[in-house]
Structure formats: C-alpha cells, structure tokens
LOKOL-215584 format. One line per 10 residues: number of its first residue (from 1); their letters; for each residue x, y, z of C-alpha. Coordinates in steps of 0.1 Angstrom, whole numbers, plus 2048, in hexadecimal, padded with zeros to 3 digits. Example, Ala and Ser with C-alpha at 12.3 -4.5 7.8 and 13.67 -1.06 7.14 Angstrom:
! LOKOL-215584
1) AS) 87B,7D3,84E ~ 889,7F5,847
END
This chain:
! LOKOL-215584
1) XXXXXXXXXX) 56D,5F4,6CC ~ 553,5DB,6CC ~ 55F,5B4,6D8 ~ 548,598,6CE ~ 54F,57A,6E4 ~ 53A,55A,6DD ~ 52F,548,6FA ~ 544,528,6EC ~ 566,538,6E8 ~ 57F,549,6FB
11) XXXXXXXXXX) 58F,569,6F0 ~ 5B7,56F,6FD ~ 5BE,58F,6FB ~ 5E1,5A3,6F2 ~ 5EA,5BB,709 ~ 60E,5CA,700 ~ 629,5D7,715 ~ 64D,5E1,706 ~ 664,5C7,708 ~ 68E,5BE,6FF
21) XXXXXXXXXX) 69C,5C0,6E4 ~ 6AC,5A9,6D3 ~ 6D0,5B2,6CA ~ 6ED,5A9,6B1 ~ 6D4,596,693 ~ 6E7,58A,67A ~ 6DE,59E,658 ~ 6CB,576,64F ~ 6B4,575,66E ~ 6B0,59B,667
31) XXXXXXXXXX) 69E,596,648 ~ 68C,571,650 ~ 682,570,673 ~ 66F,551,66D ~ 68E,53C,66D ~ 68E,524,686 ~ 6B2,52E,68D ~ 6A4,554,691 ~ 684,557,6A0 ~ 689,54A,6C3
41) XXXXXXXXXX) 68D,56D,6D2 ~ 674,567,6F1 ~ 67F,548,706 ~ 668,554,722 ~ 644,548,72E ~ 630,566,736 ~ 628,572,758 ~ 60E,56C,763 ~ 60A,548,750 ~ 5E8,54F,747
51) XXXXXXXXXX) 5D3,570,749 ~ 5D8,58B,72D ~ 5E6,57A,70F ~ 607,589,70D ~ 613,5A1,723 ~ 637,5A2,719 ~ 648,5A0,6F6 ~ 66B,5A2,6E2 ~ 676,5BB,6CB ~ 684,5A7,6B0
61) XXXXXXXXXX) 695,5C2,69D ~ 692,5E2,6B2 ~ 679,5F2,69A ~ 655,5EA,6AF ~ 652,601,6C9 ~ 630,603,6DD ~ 628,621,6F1 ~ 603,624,6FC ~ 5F2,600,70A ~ 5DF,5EF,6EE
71) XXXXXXXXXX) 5F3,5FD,6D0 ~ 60D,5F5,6BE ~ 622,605,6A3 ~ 644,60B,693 ~ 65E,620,6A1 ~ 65F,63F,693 ~ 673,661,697 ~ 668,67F,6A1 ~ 661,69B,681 ~ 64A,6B5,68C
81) XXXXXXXXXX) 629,6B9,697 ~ 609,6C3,67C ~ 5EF,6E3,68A ~ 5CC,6DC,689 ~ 5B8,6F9,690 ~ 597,6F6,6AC ~ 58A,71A,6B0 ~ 59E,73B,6A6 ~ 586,74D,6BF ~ 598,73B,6E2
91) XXXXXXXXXX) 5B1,757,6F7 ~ 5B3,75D,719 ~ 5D4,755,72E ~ 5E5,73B,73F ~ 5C8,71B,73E ~ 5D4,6FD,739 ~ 5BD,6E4,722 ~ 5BD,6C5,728 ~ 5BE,6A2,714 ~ 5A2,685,724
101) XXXXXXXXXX) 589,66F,718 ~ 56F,680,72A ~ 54C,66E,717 ~ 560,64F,722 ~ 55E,640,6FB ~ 582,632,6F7 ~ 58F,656,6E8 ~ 59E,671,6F6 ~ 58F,690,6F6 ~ 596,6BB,700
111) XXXXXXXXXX) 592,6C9,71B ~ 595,6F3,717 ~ 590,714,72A ~ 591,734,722 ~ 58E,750,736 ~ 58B,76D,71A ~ 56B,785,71F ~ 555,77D,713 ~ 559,75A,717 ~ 565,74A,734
121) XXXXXXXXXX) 55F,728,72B ~ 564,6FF,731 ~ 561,6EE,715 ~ 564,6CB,708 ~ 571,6C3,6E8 ~ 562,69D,6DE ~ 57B,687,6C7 ~ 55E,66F,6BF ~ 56E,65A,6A3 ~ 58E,65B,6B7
131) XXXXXXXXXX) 5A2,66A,699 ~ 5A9,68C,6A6 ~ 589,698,694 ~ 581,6B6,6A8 ~ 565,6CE,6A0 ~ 54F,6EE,6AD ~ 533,6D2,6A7 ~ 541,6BA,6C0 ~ 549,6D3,6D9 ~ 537,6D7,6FA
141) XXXXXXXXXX) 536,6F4,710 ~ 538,6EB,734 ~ 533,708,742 ~ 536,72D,72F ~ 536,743,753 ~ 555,73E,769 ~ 567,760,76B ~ 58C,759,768 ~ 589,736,763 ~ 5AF,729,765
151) XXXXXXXXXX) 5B6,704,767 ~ 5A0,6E2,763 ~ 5A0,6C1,76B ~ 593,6A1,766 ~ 581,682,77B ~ 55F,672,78C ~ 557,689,7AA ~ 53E,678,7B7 ~ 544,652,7AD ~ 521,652,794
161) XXXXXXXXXX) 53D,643,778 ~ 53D,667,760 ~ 556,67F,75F ~ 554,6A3,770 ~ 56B,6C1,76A ~ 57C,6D4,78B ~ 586,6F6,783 ~ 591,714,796 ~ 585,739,78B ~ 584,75A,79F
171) XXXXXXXXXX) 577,763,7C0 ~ 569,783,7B9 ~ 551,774,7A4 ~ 54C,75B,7C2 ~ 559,741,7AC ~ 57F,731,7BC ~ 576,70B,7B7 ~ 560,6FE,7A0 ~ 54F,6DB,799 ~ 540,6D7,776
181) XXXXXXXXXX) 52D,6B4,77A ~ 524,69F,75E ~ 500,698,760 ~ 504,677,750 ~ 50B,679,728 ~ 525,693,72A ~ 517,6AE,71B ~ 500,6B9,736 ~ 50D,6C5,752 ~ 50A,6DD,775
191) XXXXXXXXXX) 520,6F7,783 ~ 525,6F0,7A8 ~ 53C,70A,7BA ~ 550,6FD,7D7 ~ 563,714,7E6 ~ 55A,73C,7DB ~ 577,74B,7EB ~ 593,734,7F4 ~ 59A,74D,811 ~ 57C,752,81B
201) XXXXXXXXXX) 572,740,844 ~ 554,734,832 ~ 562,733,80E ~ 554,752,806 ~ 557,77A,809 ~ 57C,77C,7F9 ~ 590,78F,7D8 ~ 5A5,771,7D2 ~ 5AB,759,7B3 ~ 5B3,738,7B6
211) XXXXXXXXXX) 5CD,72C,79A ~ 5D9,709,796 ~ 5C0,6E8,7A1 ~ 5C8,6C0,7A1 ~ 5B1,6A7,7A8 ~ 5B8,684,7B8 ~ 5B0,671,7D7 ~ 5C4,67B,7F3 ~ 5B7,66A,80C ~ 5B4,645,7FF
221) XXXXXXXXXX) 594,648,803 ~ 587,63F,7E0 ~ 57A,65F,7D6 ~ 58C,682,7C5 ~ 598,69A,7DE ~ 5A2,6B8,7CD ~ 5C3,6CF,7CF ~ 5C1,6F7,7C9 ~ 5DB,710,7C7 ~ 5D6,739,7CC
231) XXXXXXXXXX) 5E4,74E,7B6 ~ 5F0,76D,7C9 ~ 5FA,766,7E7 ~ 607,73F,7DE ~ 5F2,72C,7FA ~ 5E7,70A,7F2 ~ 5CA,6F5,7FF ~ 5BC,6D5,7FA ~ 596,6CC,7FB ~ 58E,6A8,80B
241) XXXXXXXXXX) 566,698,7F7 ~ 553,690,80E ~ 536,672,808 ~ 51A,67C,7ED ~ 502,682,807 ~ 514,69B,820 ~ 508,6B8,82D ~ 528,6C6,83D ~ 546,6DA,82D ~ 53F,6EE,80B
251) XXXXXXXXXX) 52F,6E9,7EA ~ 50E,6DF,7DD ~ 4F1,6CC,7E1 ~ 4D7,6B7,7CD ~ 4E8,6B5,7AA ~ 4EB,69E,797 ~ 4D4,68A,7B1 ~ 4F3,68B,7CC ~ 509,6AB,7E3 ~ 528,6B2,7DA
261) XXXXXXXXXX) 537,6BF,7FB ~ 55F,6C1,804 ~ 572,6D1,824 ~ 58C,6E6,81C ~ 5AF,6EA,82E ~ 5CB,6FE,828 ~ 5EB,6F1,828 ~ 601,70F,820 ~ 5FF,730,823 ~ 615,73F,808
271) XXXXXXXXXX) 630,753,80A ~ 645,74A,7E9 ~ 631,75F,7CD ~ 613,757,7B7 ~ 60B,734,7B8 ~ 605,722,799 ~ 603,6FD,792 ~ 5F6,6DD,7A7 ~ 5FB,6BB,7A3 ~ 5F4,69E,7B6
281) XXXXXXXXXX) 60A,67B,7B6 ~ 616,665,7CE ~ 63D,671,7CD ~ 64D,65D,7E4 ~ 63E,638,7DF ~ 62A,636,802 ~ 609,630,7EE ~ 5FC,655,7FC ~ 5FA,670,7E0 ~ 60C,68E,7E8
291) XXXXXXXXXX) 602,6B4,7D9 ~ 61F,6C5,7C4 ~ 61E,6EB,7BA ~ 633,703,7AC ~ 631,72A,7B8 ~ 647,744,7A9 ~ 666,73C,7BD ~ 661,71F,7CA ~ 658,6F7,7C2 ~ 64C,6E2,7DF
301) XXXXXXXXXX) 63A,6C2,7E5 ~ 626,6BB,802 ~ 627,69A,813 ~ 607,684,818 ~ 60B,67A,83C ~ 5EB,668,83C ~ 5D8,667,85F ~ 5B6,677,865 ~ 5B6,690,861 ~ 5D2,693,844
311) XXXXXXXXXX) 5EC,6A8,846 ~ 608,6AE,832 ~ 62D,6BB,833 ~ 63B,6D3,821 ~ 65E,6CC,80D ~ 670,6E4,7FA ~ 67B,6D5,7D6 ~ 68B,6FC,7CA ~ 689,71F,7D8 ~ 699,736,7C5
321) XXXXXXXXXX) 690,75B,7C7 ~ 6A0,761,7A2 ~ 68A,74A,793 ~ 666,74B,789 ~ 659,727,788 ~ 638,723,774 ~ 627,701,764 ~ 62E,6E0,773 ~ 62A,6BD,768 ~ 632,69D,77E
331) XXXXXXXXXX) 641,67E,768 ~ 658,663,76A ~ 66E,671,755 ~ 68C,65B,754 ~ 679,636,757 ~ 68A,62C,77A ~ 666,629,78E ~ 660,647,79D ~ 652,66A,795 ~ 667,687,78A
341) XXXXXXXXXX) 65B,6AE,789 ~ 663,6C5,767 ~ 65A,6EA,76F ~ 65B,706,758 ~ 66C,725,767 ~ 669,742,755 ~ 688,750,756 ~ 694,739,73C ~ 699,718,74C ~ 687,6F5,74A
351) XXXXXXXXXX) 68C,6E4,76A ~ 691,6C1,76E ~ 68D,6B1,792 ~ 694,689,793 ~ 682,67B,7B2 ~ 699,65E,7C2 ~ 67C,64E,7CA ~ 67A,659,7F0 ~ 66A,67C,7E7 ~ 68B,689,7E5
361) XXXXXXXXXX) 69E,69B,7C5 ~ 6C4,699,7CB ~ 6CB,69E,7A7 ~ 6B5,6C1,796 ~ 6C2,6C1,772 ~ 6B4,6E3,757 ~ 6B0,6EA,737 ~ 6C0,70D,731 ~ 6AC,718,710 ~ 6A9,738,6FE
371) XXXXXXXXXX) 683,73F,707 ~ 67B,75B,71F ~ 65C,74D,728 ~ 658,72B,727 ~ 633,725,733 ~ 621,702,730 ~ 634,6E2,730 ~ 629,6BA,72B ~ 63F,69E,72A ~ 63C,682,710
381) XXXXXXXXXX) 64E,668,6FB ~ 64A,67C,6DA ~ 65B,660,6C3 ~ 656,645,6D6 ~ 679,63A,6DD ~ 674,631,701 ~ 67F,650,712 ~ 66C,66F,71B ~ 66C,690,707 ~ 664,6B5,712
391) XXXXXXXXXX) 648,6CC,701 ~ 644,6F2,70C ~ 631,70E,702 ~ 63E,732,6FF ~ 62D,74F,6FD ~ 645,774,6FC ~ 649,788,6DF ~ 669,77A,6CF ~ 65E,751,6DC ~ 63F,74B,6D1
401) XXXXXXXXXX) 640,72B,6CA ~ 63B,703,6D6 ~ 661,6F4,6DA ~ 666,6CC,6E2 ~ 681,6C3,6F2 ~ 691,6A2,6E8 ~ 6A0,685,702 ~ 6C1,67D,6F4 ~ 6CD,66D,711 ~ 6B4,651,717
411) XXXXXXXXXX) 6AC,644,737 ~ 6C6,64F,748 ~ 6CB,649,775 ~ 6C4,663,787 ~ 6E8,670,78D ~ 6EE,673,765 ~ 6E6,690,757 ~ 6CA,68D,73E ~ 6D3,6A1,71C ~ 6B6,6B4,702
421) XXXXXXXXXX) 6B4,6BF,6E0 ~ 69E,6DB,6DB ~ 689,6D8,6B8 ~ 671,6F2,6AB ~ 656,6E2,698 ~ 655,6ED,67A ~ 63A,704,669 ~ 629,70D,68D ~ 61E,733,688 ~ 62A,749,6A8
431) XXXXXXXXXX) 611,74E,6BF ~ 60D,756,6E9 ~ 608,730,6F0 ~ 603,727,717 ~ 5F4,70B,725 ~ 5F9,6E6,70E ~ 5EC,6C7,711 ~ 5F7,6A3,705 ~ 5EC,683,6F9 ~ 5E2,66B,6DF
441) XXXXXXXXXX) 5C1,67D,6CF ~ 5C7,66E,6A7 ~ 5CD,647,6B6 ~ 5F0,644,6A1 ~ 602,63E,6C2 ~ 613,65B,6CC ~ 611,67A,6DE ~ 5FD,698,6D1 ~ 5F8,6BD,6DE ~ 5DF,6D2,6E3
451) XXXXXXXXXX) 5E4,6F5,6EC ~ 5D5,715,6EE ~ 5E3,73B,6E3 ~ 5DC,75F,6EE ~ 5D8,778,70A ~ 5BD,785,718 ~ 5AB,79B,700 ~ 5C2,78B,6E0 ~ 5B2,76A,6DD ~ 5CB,755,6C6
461) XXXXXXXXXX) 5B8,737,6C2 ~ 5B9,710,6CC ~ 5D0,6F8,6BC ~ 5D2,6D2,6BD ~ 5F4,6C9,6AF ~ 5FB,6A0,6A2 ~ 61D,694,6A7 ~ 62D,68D,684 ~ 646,673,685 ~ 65E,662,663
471) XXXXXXXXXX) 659,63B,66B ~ 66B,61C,665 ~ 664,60B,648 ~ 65F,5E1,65A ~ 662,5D7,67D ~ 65F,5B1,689 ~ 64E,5AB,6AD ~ 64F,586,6BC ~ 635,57E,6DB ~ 647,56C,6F6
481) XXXXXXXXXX) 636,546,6FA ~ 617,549,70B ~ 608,52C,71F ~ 5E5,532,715 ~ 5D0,528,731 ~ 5E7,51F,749 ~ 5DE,4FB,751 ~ 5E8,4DB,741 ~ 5D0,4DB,72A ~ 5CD,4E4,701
491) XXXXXXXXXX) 5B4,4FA,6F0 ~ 5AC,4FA,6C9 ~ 5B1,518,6BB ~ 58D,526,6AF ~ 59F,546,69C ~ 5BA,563,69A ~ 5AB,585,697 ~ 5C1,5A3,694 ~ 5B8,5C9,693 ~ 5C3,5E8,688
501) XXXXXXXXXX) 5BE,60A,682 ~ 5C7,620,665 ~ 5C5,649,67C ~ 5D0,659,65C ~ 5AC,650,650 ~ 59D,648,66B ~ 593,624,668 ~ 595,601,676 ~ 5AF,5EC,660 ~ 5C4,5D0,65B
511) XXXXXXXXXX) 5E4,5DD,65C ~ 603,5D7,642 ~ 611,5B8,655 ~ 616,597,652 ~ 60E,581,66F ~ 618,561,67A ~ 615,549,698 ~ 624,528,6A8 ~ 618,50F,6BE ~ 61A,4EF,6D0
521) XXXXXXXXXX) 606,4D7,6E4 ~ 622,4CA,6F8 ~ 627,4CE,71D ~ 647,4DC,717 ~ 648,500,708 ~ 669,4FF,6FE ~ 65D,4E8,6E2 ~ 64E,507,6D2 ~ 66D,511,6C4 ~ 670,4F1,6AA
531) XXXXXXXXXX) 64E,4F8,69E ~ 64C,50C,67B ~ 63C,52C,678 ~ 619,52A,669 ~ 614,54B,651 ~ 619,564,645 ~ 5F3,569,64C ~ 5E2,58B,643 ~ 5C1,58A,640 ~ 5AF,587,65E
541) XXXXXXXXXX) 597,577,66E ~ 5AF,55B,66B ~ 5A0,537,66D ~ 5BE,51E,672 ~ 5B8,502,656 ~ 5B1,4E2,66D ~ 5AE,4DD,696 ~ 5C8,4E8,6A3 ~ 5D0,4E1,6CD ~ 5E0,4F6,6DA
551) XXXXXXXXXX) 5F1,4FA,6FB ~ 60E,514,6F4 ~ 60F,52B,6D9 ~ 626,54C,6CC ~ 621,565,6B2 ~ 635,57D,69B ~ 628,59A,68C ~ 63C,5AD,671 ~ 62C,5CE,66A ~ 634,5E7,653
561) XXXXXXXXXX) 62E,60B,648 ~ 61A,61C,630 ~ 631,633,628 ~ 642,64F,638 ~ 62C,668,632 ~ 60D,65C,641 ~ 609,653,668 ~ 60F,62D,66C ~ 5F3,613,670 ~ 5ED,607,693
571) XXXXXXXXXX) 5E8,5E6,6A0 ~ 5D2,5E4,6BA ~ 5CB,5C2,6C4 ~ 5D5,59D,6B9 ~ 5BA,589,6C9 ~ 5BD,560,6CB ~ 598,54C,6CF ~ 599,529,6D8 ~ 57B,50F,6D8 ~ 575,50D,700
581) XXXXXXXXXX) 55C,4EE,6F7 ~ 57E,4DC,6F1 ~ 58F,4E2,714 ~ 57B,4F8,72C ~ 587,50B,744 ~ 576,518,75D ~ 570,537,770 ~ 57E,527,790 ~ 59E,51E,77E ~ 5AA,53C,77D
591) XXXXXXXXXX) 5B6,548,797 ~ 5BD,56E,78F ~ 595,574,78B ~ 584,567,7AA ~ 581,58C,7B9 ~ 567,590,79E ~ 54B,584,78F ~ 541,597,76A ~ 522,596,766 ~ 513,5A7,741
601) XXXXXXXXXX) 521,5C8,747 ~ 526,5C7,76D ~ 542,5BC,785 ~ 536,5AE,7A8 ~ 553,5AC,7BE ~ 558,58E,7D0 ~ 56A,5A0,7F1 ~ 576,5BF,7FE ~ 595,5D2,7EF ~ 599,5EF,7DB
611) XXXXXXXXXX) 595,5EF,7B5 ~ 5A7,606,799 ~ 59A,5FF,778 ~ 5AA,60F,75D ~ 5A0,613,733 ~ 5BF,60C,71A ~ 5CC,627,719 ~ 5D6,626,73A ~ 5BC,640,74B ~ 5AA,63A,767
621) XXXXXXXXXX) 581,62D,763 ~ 57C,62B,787 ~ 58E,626,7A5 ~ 57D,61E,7C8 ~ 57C,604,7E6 ~ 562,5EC,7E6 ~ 553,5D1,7FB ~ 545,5AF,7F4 ~ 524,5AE,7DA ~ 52E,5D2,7D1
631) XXXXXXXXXX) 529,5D9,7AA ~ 537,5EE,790 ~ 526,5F2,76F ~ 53E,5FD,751 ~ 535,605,730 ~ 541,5F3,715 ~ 568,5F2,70D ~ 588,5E0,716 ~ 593,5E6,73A ~ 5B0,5DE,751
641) XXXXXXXXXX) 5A6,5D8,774 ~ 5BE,5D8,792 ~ 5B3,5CC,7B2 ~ 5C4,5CD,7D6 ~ 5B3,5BA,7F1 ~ 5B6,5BF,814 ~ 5D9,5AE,810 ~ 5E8,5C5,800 ~ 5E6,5A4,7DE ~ 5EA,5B5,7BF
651) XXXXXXXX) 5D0,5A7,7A0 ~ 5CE,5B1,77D ~ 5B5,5A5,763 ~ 5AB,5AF,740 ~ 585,5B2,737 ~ 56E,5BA,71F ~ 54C,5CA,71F ~ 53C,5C3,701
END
C-alpha cells in the first residue's frame, strides 16, 4: 500500500487493538448511536497521548471484532472452509508447508516441500495481489534436489534484509541441514548444506535423517540460531550463526557475497522414540527462547540458561510410553500471557498443556476424538470471537479428513477446563492430509489453511483452504478520544481518508459504512462528549467544509455487510491529515522518536539498543542490536518498530516508507 504524505501535512495513523464492550444498550442507543445520550462509550484518553492515532477502541454493540493488526471487520461465525486447488501432482509424507510473506510485499505467501521421487522439492508459492491468487506461474522452486526433504522454515540468516529457507533432508544424501538463501529478489537462490550428518564428528559420514527444524535467535545475539531434531533415535541439537565472515564451525562460504557458518551442539541424546517437531519460544518469560519438541513418547522443553556458552535444561512436559506424540504447535491458547503447547498424539488424543507462566504445566487438558491418526495441528481464532480454535489433519483409511475444533469455553484460567466442538467442514474430499499451515492469504481477516495430501509414491495434491464464515449484518465501533498531538496546541484538520478492501474481488474499496467524527478545541477532553457528530460521511477523501482546529477528536464507524454470502469488506486504515503550517510540531517534541532519525527510506539510530521491527500483520522484518549512526534501510510499507535501549525502556512507533 502506497502512502502519499505531503511535506505540509501530518498523517495520524489508526492502529487497532480489540477493545470492551459496551454492555446493556437500550434497544434506542442500539439503533442511533449518534445520540448524545448514547455515544459516549470511550471516556478514556489513549495511552500513549500522542503516537499512533488510536491504539484502543470500544465495541459499541459487540458486532466489530478485529483480529489481525490493521484490519477491521464484523464478527462472523464460523461455516466451513472453501478448497482451492495448487497442484494435484504434490505427495510425499509428513512436511509441513508453511504460510510467510517471504518477497516481503505486504502478502503472505506458501512455503511447500515435497519429498516424492522424483521431486524433492522447496517451493514458493507467491500471493502477489494478496487475494489468495495462487498459480504454477507464480511459483518458485527453491531448490528441486534435497532427498527426503521434511520440514521448512522461514527468516534472514544472514541479516542482508531477504528471507532464506532452513530445511532438514537426509544424511545419506549428505544432506541433514540445509540453508536455501535468497539471493536478493526471492526467486533466486543457493543451496548451502550445513550439517551433512547430524552425527557425524565433522557433520559428515552418517545414515541418519534429521526430522523436525525451528529457527530463532537463541542466543540474544541478533541473528537466527537454528534448532534440529533426529528422527530415529530422538536427539536434538541446536546450531548457534556465527558472524557472516567466519571461518570456523560448519557450512559455506562466499554466497551470496557472505559465509554462512554455525557450531553445532547436542543437547540430548534421545532415548524416547523418533523425534519429530521443534519449536522455539521463550516459555517461561525470562526473555531467553527455549527449544520445545515432541518424540513419540515424550514432550519436553529445554531451558535457555543463557551464559557462554549456552546450555540448556531438559524438563519433561509428558512421558507416556502408550502414547505416540506427533505435530506440535506453541500458542497462547487461553489469552492469560503466556505460551501454551497443543500436541497431536496419535493414539487419538489432542493434548493441551497450559503454561503457568513459569515454564511449568500443572493443568494438561485433551481432546479425546475419534481419529486414529491425528497428524498436523495449528491453532487459530477461526471465527474471530476472541478465543483460540484447533485445526488438525488426518490421514488413515477411515479419517481422511481436516477437522476444526471449536473453543466453546472462551478464555478460560488455567485451572478450568477448556471445552471443544469438533466440526467437519463441509464438502472436503477424503484424502491422506499431513502437515497444515495457517494464516490470512485472501486479506478478509481470518485464518486460512493450506495443506498438503498423500504418501510417498500416492501424491494427493496441495490445497489452500479459505475460512468461510455467515457475518453479522451492522456493527458500530467508537474510537476512544485521542489527544492528537499531545501538546496544548490545535491543528486544522487538512482531511479524513479511509480504506478498504473488497478480498472477494480483490480490490481496494470504500467499504459499506458510514463514518462519522467529533471534535473539540478545548483544553478539556471531556468537552467532546457535548459536541454533535458530524456525518454520516461516505465518500472519501473527506474534506471537512471550513477550518476546523482541532485539539481532541473521536470517531464512529458503522460498517456493514454485503451479504452473507460473500466474504466481508475490510477496513484497513482511517487516516486523519492535519495542516502542520497551522501548529507545527516538531521532531523534538515528541518524545517517543528521538532513538531515530528516518531519513527517505532509512532509519539512523540515534544510540545503542536493540531493535524489532515488525510489518502489520505482526511478522517480524528484522530484528537486531544496534549502535549509534547504525542504519536500516526498509522497503516501502507500514512498520511497527519496538526499541529497547540499554535500559531495558520500552518504545513503539508507527512509520511509513513511502
């Protein structure tokens, strides 16, 4: 999304996070918000006073419900979920794709193996209009020679600002870990093998296969460290990245103009069956990530200890020898602040381990279901309503099928037990599905799937499925009062701009709303609530008919559905400009921005710390420490940036690369 901003005027920006509800409307205020008597739902200034527009907001009627940061929608309940076919030709066995804007365009993309002879390829699936528009034309083969090639994941692995692809394949191909690194436009890129034989003294000379592999930085050192499992005898290592111009520990040299080199050390040396899945998360809130896995009888995390060198400690979540524990997926599942583990165990059984925040799981809770093999699993809020949901893949003779699992409990504490309603999607043909992967690929604001079917040698094809959802017909949102700059000082207001977008066809709209807004140039907010609401406005750009100064202002937007056949319009940003000519502020007034200087498309830091900066939908961009006069250059898009300095201060800010 291209944003225009005119060196005269200053664009404020929504940002939206779920906020109350407001309860017990009379059946009047229900149906005319814009009473003065009704429409006083948010009696709060936002925090922080000045910064992102409007970080907080009231429901008024229940029927808004956001879910992904930067969109906005009405609540909707789940219906089923709609197949899209990618390629018939896709098999293999257990790989899990995965869903990641890996072209870094604002739109997520797929991320596939497949291990089938004669293929044994990465590819990349490109969703270039953001729609879910998948095609052989847009897809990119990675790599098309890993025998075995089992799991994949995503990030920078050598800081250059693209995405590479670790994956794991089979040793006696000399082939364990493997870096696929983006050569700069993403659909170019060179196989770099790590480790050959996880085994191996040298990584090399073994008959193993490594299985499951997580990538994330370990070490707090800035950069990915990566996570590996083994598949028959269970051990698990973890490989620290060394700087781009090493020499020591394993890899390769001179490509893409830098080394990519890691040391390797084990950290456990099996014992509990075939090791599967890897996940790395920081489980018990000390601001180290730890590694989680799953073997066949057992699921364990292993503590981050920090020091150097790292080491870790082993901690048994569930051994049980008559179980046969297969796909993990690490979630807050229940909304209290720290992360939960769901496993799939084969035996019939979804497992549920709440975390108490400490790294410890006093309560496990399971879903008892009649599949035989329940293989992948992801975790989502299918609806939205606010709680998180349960999809998992089957793939035996009589449970062929993708079942989700519905939260009826809601966010319930940890010593509640958490209660699911299994649904079978309707019109989903029975297949051997394995490995899924979620997200929002159609930009309508909930979760979709993609997943792939088949066994080795009885390919059954790659599937992307859209969640389907019956939505409310009208729901009312009202912004909390926003101090727009933060000073005592008024602006005029330049123009309201608000955008949409349509994913059934795949365009930028103005949704089916009616907007309206409120303001005042008093001192006091509280005076905002005897001001009228000016609207209903609904074509946009919207240029206010004389000056108006404004020092506080609110908005209501009422949107409503197409119909409830078609996926609802999406509002993606309400944006305020205001006429800095009038009342200019400066850079130095704000105090949330002197870390950084933006300059075009760079950002020079202004002292040491370490920065996170994230795109809307809530993936990382980057993520690194930095020192004073250090730049980053982005490419154009919206971006959050959090920055810590070296006391431990906590800064958020909104920008925009145009």
């Amino acid at each position: 999304m291209l944003v225009y901003i005119l060196s005269q005027v200053s664009v404020i920006q929504t940002d939206w996070y779920n906020g109350p509800e407001r309860a017990n409307l009379s059946p009047f205020c229900q149906n005319n918000p814009t009473n003065l008597i009704c429409s006083n739902d948010c009696p709060l200034v936002t925090n922080p006073p000045h910064g992102s527009f409007s970080n907080k907001f009231c429901k008024h009627d229940g029927n808004i419900f956001y879910l992904f940061q930067g969109k906005l929608r009405l609540k909707g309940v789940f219906r089923t979920i709609l197949e899209h076919s990618l390629d018939p030709s896709v098999g293999g066995w257990d790989n899990d794709p995965d869903i990641f804007d890996v072209n870094k365009d604002g739109f997520l993309d797929l991320v596939v193996t497949d291990e089938q002879s004669p293929n044994r390829h990465a590819w990349v699936y490109f969703n270039p209009y953001g729609c879910g528009n998948f095609s052989q034309a847009n897809r990119v083969t990675a790599v098309n020679d890993i025998e075995s090639i089992d799991e994949i994941d995503e990030g920078d692995a050598d800081r250059d600002g693209d995405i590479d692809l670790f994956t794991v394949g089979h040793s006696n191909h000399d082939e364990d870990v493997v870096l696929l690194i983006n050569n700069g436009n993403s659909t170019n890129w060179s196989k770099c093998v790590i480790c050959m034989d996880l085994n191996g003294n040298n990584c090399s000379n073994g008959t193993g296969e490594a299985e499951g592999i997580a990538v994330g930085d370990l070490d707090n050192d800035g950069d990915l460290d990566i996570a590996v499992t083994q598949l028959n005898d269970g051990r698990v290592y973890w490989f620290e990245k060394l700087p781009n111009n090493s020499n020591l520990g394993f890899g390769c040299n001179n490509i893409d103009g830098k080394n990519h080199r890691y040391n390797r050390y084990e950290i456990y040396s099996g014992g509990t069956g075939t090791a599967w899945d890897a996940w790395i998360a920081d489980m018990n809130n000390d601001g180290r990530r730890d590694i989680i896995v799953t073997t066949q009888r057992e699921v364990m995390w292993f503590r981050n200890n920090g020091g150097s060198p790292l080491t870790f400690t082993r901690f048994t979540i569930e051994n049980n020898n008559n179980a046969n524990f297969y796909a993990l997926w690490v979630k807050d599942i229940n909304n209290d602040g720290d992360l939960d583990i769901v496993v799939t165990d084969r035996a019939g059984r979804i497992r549920i381990y709440r975390n108490d925040g400490l790294g410890s799981f006093p309560n496990n809770w399971q879903i008892t279901i009649n599949v035989n093999n329940p293989m992948g699993v992801v975790i989502a809020d299918l609806e939205p309503d606010g709680d998180q949901d349960i999809f998992v893949a089957s793939y035996v003779p009589n449970d062929k099928r993708i079942y989700a699992y519905e939260n009826t409990s809601g966010n319930v504490l940890d010593n509640q037990n958490i209660n699911f309603t299994q649904i079978i999607p309707a019109n989903v043909p029975q297949r051997s599905y394995f490995g899924l992967g979620v997200g929002d690929v159609d930009s309508d604001a909930d979760p979709d799937l993609v997943v792939r079917a088949g066994t080795n040698g009885n390919p059954e094809g790659l599937y992307w499925y859209s969640t389907e959802l019956l939505y409310v017909n009208r729901g009312i949102m009202i912004s909390n009062v926003v101090d727009i700059n933060g000073i005592m000082k008024t602006w005029k207001l330049h123009r309201i701009e608000l955008i949409g977008f349509d994913p059934l066809n795949c365009q930028a709209i103005v949704p089916n709303e009616q907007f309206y807004y409120r303001y005042t140039s008093s001192s006091n907010w509280t005076d905002i609530y005897n001001q009228n609401w000016i609207g209903p406005i609904t074509n946009f750009p919207y240029t206010p008919p004389s000056t108006q100064m404004v020092k506080y202002i609110q908005y209501m937007l009422i949107l409503n559905s197409l119909n409830n056949n078609e996926r609802t319009p999406v509002v993606e940003e309400v944006r305020f400009i205001f006429d800095t000519l009038i009342t200019p502020v400066s850079a130095e007034e704000n105090e949330n921005k002197h870390y950084y200087k933006l300059i075009k498309n760079k950002i020079q830091f202004n002292m040491e710390g370490h920065v996170r900066i994230l795109k809307l939908d809530g993936t990382v961009y980057k993520e690194m420490k930095v020192k004073t006069g250090d730049e980053i250059t982005l490419k154009k898009g919206i971006y959050i940036i959090q920055f810590t300095n070296n006391y431990l201060k906590l800064q958020r800010n909104k920008i925009v690369i145009k």
